[in-house]
ROBARO-866030 format. One record per residue: residue number from 1; z, x, y of N, C-alpha, C in turn; residue in three letters. Coordinates in steps of 0.05 Angstrom, whole numbers, plus 32768, in hexadecimal, padded with zeros to 4 digits. Each point is the difference from the previous one (the first is absolute). Layout:
% ROBARO-866030
{rec NUM, {Z, X, Y}, {Z, X, Y}, {Z, X, Y}, "ALA"}
...
END
This chain:
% ROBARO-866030
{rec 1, {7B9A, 7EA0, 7F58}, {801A, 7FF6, 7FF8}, {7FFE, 7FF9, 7FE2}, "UNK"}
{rec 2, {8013, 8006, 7FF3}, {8003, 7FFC, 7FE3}, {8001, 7FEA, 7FF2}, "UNK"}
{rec 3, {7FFE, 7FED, 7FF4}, {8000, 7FEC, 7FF5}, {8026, 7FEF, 7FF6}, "UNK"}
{rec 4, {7FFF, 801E, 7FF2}, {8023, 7FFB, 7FF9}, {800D, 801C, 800F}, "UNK"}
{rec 5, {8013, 7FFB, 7FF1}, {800D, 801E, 800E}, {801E, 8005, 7FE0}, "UNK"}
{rec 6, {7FFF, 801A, 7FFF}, {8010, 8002, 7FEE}, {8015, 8012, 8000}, "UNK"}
{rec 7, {8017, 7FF9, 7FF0}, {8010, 801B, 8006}, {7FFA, 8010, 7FE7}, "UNK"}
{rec 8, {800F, 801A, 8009}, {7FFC, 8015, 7FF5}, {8020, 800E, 8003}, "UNK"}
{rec 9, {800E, 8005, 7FF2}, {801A, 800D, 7FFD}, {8003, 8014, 7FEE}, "UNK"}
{rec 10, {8007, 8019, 8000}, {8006, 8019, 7FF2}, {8014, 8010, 8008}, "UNK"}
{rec 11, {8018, 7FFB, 7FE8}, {8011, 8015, 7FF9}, {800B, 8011, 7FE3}, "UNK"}
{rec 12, {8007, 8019, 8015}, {8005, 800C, 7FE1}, {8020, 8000, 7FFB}, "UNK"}
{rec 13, {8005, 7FFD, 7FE4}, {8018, 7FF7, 7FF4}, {800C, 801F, 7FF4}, "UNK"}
{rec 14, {801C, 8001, 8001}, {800B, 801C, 7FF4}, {8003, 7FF1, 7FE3}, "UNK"}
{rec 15, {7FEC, 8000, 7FEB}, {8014, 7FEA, 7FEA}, {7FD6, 8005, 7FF7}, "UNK"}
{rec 16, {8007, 800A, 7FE9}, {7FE7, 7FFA, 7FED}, {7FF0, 7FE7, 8000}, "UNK"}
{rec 17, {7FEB, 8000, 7FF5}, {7FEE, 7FE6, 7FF7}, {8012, 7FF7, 7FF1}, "UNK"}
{rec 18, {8002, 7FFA, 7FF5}, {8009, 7FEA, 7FED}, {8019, 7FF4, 800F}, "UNK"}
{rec 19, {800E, 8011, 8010}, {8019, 7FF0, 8000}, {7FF9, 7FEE, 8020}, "UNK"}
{rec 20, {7FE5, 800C, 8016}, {7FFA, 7FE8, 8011}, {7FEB, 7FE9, 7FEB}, "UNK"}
{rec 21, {7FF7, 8008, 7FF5}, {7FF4, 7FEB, 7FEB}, {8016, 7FEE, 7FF3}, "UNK"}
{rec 22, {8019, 8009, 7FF2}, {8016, 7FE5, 7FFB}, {8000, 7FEE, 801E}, "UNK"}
{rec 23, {8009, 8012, 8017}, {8001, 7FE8, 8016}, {7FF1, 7FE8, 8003}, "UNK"}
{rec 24, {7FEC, 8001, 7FF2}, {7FEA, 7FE8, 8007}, {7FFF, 7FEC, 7FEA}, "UNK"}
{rec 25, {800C, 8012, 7FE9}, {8000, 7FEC, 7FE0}, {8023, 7FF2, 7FF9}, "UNK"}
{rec 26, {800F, 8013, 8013}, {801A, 7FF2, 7FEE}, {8012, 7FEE, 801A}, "UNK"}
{rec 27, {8003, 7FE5, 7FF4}, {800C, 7FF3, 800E}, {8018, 800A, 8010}, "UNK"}
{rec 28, {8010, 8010, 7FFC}, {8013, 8003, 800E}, {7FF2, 8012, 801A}, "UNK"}
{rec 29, {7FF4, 8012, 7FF4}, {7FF3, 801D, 8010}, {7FF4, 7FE3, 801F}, "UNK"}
{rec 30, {7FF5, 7FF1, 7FF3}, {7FF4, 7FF6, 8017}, {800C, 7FF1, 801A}, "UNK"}
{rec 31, {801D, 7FF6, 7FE8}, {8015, 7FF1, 800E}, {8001, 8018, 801C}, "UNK"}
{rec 32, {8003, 800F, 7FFE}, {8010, 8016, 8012}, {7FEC, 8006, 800F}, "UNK"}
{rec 33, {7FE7, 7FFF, 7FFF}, {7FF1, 8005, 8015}, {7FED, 7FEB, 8012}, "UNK"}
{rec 34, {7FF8, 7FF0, 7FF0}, {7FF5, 7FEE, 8006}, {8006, 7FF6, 801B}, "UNK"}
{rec 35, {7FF0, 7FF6, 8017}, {8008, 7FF1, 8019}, {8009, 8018, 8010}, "UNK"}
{rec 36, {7FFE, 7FF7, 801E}, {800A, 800C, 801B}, {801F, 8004, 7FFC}, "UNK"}
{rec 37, {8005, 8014, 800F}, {8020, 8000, 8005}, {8007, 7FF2, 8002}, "UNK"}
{rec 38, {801D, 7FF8, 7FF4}, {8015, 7FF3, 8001}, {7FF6, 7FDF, 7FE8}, "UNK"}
{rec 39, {7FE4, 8002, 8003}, {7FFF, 7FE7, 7FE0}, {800D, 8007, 7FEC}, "UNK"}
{rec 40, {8007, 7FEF, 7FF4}, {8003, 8003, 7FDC}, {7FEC, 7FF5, 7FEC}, "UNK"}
{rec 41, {7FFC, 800C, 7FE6}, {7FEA, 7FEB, 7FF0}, {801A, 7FF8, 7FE9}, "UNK"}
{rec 42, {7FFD, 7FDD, 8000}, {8009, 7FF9, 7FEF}, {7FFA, 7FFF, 7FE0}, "UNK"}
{rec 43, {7FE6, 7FF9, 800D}, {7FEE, 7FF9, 7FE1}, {7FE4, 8013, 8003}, "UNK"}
{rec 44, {8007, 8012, 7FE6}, {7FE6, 8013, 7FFB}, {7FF8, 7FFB, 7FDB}, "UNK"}
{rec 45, {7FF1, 7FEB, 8005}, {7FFA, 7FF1, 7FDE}, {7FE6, 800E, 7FFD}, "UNK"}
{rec 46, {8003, 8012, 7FEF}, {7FE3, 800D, 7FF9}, {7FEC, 8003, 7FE1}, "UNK"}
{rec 47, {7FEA, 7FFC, 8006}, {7FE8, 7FFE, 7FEE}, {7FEE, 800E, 800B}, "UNK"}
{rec 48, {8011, 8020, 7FF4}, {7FE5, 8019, 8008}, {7FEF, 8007, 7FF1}, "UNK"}
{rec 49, {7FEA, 7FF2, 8000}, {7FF9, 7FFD, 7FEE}, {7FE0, 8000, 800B}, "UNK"}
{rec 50, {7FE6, 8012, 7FF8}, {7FDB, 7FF3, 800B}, {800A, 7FE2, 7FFC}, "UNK"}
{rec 51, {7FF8, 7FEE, 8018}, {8002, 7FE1, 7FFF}, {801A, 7FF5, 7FFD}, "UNK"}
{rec 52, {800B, 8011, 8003}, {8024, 7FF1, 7FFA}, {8006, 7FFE, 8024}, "UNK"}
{rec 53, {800E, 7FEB, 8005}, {800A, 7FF8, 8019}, {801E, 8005, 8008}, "UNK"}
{rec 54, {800C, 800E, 8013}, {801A, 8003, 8005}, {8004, 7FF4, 801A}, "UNK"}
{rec 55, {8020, 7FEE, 7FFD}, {8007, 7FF2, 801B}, {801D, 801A, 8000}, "UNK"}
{rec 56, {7FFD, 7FFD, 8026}, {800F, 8018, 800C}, {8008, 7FE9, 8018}, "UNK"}
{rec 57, {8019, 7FFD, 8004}, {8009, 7FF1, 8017}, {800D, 8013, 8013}, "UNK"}
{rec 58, {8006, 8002, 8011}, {800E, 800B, 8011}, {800D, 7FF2, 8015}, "UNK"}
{rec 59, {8017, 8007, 8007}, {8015, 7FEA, 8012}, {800A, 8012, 8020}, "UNK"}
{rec 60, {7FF5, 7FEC, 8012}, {8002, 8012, 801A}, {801E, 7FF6, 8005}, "UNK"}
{rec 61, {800C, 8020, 8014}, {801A, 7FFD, 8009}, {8007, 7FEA, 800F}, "UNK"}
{rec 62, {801A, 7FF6, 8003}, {8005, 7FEC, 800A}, {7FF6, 7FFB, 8021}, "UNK"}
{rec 63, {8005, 801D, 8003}, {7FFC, 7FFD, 8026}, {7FDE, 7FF9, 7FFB}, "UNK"}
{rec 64, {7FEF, 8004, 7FF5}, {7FE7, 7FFA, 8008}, {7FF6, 7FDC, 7FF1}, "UNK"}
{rec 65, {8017, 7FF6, 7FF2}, {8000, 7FE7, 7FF4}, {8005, 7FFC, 7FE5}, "UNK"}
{rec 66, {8009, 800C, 7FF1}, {8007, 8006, 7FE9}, {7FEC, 7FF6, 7FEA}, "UNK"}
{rec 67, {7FE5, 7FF8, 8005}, {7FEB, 7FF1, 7FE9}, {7FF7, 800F, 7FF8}, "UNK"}
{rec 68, {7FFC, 7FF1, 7FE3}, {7FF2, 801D, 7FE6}, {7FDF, 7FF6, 8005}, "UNK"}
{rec 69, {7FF4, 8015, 7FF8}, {7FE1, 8000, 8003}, {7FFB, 800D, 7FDF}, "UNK"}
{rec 70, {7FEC, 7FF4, 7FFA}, {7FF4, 8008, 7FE6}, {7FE3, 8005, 7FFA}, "UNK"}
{rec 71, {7FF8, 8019, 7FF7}, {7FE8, 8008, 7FF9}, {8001, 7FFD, 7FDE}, "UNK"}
{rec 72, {7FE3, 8003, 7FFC}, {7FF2, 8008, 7FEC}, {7FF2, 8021, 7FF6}, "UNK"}
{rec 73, {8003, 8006, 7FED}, {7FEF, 8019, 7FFD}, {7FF7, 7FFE, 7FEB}, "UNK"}
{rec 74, {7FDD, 7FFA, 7FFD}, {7FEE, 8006, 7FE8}, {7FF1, 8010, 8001}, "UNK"}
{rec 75, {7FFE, 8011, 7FE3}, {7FFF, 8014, 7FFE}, {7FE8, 7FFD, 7FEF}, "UNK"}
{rec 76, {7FF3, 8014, 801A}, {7FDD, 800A, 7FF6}, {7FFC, 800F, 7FE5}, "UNK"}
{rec 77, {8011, 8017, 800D}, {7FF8, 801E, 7FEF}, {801B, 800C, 8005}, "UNK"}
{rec 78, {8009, 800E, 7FDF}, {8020, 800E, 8000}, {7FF3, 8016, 7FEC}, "UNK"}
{rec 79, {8003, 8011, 8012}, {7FF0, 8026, 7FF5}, {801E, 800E, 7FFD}, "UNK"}
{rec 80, {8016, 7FFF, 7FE9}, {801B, 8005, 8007}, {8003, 801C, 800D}, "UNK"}
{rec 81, {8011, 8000, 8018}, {8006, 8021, 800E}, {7FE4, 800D, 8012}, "UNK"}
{rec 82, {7FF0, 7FE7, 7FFF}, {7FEA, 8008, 8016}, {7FF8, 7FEB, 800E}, "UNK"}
{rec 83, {7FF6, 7FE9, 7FF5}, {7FF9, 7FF0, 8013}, {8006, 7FE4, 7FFD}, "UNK"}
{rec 84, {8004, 7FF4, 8011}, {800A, 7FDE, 7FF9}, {7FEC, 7FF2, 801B}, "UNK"}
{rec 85, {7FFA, 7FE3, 7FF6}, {7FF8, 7FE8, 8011}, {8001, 7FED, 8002}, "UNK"}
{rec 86, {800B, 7FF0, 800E}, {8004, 7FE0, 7FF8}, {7FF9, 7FF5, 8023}, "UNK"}
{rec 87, {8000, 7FE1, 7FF8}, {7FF8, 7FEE, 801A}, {801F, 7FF8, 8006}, "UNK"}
{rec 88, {7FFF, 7FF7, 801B}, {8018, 8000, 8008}, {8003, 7FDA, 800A}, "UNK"}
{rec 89, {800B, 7FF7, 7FED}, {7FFD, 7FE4, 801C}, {8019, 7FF6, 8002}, "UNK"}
{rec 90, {8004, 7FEC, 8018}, {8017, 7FF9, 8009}, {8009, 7FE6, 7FF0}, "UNK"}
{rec 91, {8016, 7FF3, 7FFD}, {8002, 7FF0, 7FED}, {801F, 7FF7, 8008}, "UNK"}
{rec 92, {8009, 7FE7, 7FF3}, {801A, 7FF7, 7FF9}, {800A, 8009, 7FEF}, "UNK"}
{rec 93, {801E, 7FF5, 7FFB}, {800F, 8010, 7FEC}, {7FF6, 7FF6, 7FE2}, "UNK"}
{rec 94, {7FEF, 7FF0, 7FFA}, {7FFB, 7FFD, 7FED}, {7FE3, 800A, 7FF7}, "UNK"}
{rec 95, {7FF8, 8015, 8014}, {7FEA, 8011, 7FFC}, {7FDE, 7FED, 800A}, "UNK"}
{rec 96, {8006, 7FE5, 800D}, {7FE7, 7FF2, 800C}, {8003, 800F, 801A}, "UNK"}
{rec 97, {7FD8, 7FFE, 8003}, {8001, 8014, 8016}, {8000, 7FEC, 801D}, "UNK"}
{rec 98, {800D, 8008, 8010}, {8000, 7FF7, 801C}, {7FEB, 800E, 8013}, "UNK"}
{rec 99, {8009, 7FF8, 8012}, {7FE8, 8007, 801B}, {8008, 8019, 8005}, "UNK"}
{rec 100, {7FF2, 801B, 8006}, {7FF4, 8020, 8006}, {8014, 8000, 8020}, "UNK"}
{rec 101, {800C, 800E, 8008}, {8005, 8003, 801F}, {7FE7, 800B, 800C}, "UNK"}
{rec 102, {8002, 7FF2, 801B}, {7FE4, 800C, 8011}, {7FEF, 8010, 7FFA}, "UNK"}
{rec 103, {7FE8, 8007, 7FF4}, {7FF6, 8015, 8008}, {8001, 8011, 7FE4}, "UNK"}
{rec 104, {8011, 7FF4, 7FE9}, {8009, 800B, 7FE4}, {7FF3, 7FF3, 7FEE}, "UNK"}
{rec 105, {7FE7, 8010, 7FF4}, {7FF1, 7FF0, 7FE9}, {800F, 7FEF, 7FE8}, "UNK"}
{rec 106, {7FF5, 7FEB, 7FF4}, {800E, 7FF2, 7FE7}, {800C, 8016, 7FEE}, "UNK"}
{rec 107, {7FEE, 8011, 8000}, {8007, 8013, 7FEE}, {7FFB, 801B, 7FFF}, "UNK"}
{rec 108, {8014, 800C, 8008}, {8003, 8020, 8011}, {7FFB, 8018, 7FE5}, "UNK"}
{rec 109, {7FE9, 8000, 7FF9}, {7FEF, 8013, 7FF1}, {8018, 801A, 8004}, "UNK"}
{rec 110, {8012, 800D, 7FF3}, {800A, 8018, 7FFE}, {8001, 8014, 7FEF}, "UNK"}
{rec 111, {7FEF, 8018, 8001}, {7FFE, 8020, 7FF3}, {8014, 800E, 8008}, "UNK"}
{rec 112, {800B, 8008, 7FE4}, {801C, 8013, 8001}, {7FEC, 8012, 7FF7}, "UNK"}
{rec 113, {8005, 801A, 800C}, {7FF7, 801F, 7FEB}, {801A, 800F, 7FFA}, "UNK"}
{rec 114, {8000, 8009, 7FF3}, {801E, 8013, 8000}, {7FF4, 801C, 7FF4}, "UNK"}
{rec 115, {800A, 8014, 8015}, {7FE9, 8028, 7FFA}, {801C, 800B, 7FFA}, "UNK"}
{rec 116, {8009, 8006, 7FE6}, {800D, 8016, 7FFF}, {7FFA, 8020, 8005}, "UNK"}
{rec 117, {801A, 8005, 8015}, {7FF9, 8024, 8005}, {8012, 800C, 7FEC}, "UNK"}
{rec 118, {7FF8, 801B, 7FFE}, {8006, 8017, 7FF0}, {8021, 8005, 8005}, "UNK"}
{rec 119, {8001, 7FF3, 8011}, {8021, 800B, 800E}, {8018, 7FE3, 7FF7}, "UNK"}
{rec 120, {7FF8, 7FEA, 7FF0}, {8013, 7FE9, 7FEE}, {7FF9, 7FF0, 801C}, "UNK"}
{rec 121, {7FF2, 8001, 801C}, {8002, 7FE9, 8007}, {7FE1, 7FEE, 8003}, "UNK"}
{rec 122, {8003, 7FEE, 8013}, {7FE8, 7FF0, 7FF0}, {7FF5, 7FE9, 8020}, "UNK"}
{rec 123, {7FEF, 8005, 8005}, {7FF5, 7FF3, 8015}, {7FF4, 7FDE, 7FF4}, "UNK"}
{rec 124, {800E, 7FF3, 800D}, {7FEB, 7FE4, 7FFE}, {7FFE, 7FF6, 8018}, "UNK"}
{rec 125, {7FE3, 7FF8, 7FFF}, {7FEB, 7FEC, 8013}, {7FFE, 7FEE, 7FF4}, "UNK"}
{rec 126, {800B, 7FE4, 8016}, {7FFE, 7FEB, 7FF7}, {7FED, 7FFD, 801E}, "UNK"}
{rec 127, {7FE8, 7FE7, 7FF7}, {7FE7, 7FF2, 800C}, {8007, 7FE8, 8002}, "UNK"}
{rec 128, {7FFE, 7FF2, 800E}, {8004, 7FDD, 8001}, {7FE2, 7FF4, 8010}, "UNK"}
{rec 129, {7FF2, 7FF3, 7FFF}, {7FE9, 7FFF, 8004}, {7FFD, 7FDB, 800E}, "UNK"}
{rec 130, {7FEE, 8006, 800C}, {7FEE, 7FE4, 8009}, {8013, 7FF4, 801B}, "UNK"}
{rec 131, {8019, 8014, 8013}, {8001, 7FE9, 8013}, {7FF5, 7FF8, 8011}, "UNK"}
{rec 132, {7FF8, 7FEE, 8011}, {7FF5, 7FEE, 8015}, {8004, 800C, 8019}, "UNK"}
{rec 133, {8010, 800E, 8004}, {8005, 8008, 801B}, {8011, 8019, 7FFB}, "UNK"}
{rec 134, {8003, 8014, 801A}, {801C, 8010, 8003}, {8019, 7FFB, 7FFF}, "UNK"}
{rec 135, {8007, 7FEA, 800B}, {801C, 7FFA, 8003}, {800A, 7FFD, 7FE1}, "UNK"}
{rec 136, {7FE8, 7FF1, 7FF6}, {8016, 7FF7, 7FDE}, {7FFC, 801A, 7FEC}, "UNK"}
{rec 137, {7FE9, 8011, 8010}, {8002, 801E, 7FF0}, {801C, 8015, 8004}, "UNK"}
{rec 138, {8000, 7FF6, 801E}, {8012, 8018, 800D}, {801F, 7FF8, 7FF3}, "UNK"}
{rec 139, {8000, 7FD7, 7FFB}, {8023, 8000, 7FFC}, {7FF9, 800B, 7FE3}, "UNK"}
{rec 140, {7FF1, 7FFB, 7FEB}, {7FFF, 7FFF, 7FDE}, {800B, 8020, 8006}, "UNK"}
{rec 141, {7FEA, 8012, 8011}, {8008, 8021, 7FF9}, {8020, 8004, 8007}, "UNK"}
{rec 142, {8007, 7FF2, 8018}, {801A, 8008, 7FFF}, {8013, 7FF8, 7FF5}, "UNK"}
{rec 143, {7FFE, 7FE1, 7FEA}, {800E, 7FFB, 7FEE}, {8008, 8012, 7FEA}, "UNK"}
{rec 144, {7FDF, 800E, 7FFA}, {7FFE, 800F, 7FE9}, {800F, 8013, 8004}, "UNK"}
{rec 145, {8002, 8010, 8018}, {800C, 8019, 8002}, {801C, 7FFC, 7FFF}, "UNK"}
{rec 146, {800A, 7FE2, 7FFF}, {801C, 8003, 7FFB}, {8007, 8000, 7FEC}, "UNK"}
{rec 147, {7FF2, 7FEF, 7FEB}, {7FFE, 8005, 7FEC}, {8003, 8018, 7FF1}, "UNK"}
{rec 148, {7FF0, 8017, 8010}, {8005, 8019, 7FF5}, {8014, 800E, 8000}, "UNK"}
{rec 149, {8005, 7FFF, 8018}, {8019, 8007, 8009}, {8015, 8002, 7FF3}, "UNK"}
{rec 150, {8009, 7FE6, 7FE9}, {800E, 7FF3, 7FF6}, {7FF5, 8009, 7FE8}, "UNK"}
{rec 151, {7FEE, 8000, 7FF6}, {7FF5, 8012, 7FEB}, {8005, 801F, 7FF3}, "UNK"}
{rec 152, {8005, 8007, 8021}, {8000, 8022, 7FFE}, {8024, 8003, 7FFB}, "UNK"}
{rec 153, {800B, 7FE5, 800C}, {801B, 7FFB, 7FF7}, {800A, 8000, 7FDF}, "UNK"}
{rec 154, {7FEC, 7FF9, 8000}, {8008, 7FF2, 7FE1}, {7FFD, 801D, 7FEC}, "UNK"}
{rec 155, {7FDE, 8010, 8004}, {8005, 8012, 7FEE}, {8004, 8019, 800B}, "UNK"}
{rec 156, {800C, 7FFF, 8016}, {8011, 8029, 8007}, {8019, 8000, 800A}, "UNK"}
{rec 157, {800B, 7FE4, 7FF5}, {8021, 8004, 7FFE}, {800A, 800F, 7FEB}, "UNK"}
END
């Protein structure tokens, strides 16, 4: 049995590098994808920056309680149109970090790659690393994938 357990998510995008690479750098791009169906992100305050810190809130629908939750993203390594990394931690709206949900490290180590193909579209694998168990792997992957979802919304409309 493995120590941690990690996700692993890959899709490919109809929409060149660069333009899934804005999704991750420009505040609005993120507004629109960011969070599970039916969230909104209010606040996407960003410092993309090696060592620059960005707060990302996101606000759950009313039927599930309407409270905003707020992460952090600092940023390891920014390879522009290929690779990005930052730690992920959970935090208040004023960007202090709070307590990890079950099983969800302080700080969720995440590798973006982004492979452009010959054909304008562009596969990215995103990695999220170190959780404690399946269950907090299995909800993060299926968070993520809504995320994408909402992603794939954003750039092949």
């Amino acid at each position: 049995m493995p120590d941690t357990y990690n996700v692993v998510s890959t899709r490919t995008f109809a929409a060149p590098a660069g333009e899934v690479w804005r999704a991750w750098q420009d505040p609005e791009h993120i507004k629109r994808w960011w969070g599970p169906h039916g969230f909104t992100v209010p606040v996407a305050d960003l410092d993309f920056r090696v060592g620059g810190t960005s707060l990302v809130g996101m606000r759950a629908p009313a039927e599930y309680g309407g409270q905003d939750m707020f992460n952090t993203w600092t940023y390891r390594r920014i390879e522009p149109t290929s690779l990005l990394e930052f730690d992920l931690a959970f935090t208040d709206a004023s960007g202090t970090r709070v307590a990890s949900p079950p099983g969800v490290p302080n700080d969720v180590r995440h590798v973006i790659t982004f492979v452009p193909g010959t054909d304008g579209r562009t596969m990215l694998t995103v990695t999220e690393f170190g959780y404690a168990d399946e269950q907090a792997r299995d909800m993060s992957k299926a968070g993520l994938e809504q995320c994408l979802d909402k992603m794939t919304d954003l750039l092949e409309s």
